[in-house]
N, C-alpha and C positions, 0 to 999 in steps of 0.2 A: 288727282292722285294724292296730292299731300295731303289734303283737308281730310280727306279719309284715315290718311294713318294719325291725324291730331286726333279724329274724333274718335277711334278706338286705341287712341294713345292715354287720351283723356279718360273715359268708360272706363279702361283697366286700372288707370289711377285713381279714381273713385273707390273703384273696390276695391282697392289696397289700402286704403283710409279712410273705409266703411267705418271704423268704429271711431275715428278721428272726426268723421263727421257727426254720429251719433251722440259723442257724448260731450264733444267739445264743440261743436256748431250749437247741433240741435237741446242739447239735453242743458249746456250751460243757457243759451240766450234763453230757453223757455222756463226753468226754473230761475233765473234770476228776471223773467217777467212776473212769475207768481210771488217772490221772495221778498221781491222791492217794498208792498206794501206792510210787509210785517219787519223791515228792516235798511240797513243802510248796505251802500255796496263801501268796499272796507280798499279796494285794489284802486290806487289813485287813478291808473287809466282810464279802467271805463265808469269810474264813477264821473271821470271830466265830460268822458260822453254822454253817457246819461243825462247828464246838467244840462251842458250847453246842446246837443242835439238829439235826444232821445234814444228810447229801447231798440228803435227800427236801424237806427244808425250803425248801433252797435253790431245786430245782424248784419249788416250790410259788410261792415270792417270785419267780421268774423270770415264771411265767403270770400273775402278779398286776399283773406290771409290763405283759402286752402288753394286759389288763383297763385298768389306767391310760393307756396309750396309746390302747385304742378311746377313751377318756371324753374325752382332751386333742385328739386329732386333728382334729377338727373346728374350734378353736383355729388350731391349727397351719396346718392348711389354708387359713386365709383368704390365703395366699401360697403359690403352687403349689413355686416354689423353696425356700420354707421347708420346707415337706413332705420333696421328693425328699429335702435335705441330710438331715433330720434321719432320714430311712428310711436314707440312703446312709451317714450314720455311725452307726448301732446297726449295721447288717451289717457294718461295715467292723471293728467291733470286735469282734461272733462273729466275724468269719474268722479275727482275729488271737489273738484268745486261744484258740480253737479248733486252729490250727495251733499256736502256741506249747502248751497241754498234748499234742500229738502229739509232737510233736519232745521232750516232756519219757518220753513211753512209748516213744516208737523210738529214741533219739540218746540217752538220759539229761543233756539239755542244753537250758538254756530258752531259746527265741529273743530274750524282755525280756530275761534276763541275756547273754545274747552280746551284744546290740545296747545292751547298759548303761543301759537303763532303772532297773534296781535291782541 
């Protein structure tokens, strides 16, 4: 009986951070797999990962992270605005790093560095 409400506990947590997945899972690890060759990673984290254990690693610490997000959420959620903010800024930063390694594979130009982040 338990295992049933984890597993549509989980389901419905997914879909609440479809686009958390999307752009911050899927959209950062696979544009900064195409990006790497026209460029360097500039975020000392995973650039240590990258080095010392590769692009796959970093996928793996990406899912491990929305693993620690199911376990804290419920945390979080004791305040529905806390929630949204904190769903609405991890996608806000897939989108952003996500377009920025685009623009480093099409433009050869990083949007952090034009906008003088680094």
């Amino acid at each position: 009986m338990e295992i049933s409400y984890i597993r549509s506990s989980f389901s419905s947590f997914l879909y609440d951070i479809r686009f958390i997945i999307l752009f911050y899972v899927i959209g950062d690890w696979a544009s900064t797999f195409y990006a790497l060759p026209f460029g360097a990673e500039y975020n000392p984290v995973p650039a240590m990962i990258l080095d010392n254990y590769g692009i796959y690693h970093l996928l793996l610490i990406k899912v491990a992270f929305i693993f620690l997000l199911f376990y804290v959420a419920p945390i979080i959620k004791t305040s529905k605005g806390r929630w949204d903010f904190t769903k609405h800024l991890i996608e806000s930063v897939g989108i952003l790093v996500t377009i920025n390694n685009l623009m480093v594979v099409w433009y050869g130009v990083s949007l952090v560095e034009t906008i003088g982040l680094v």
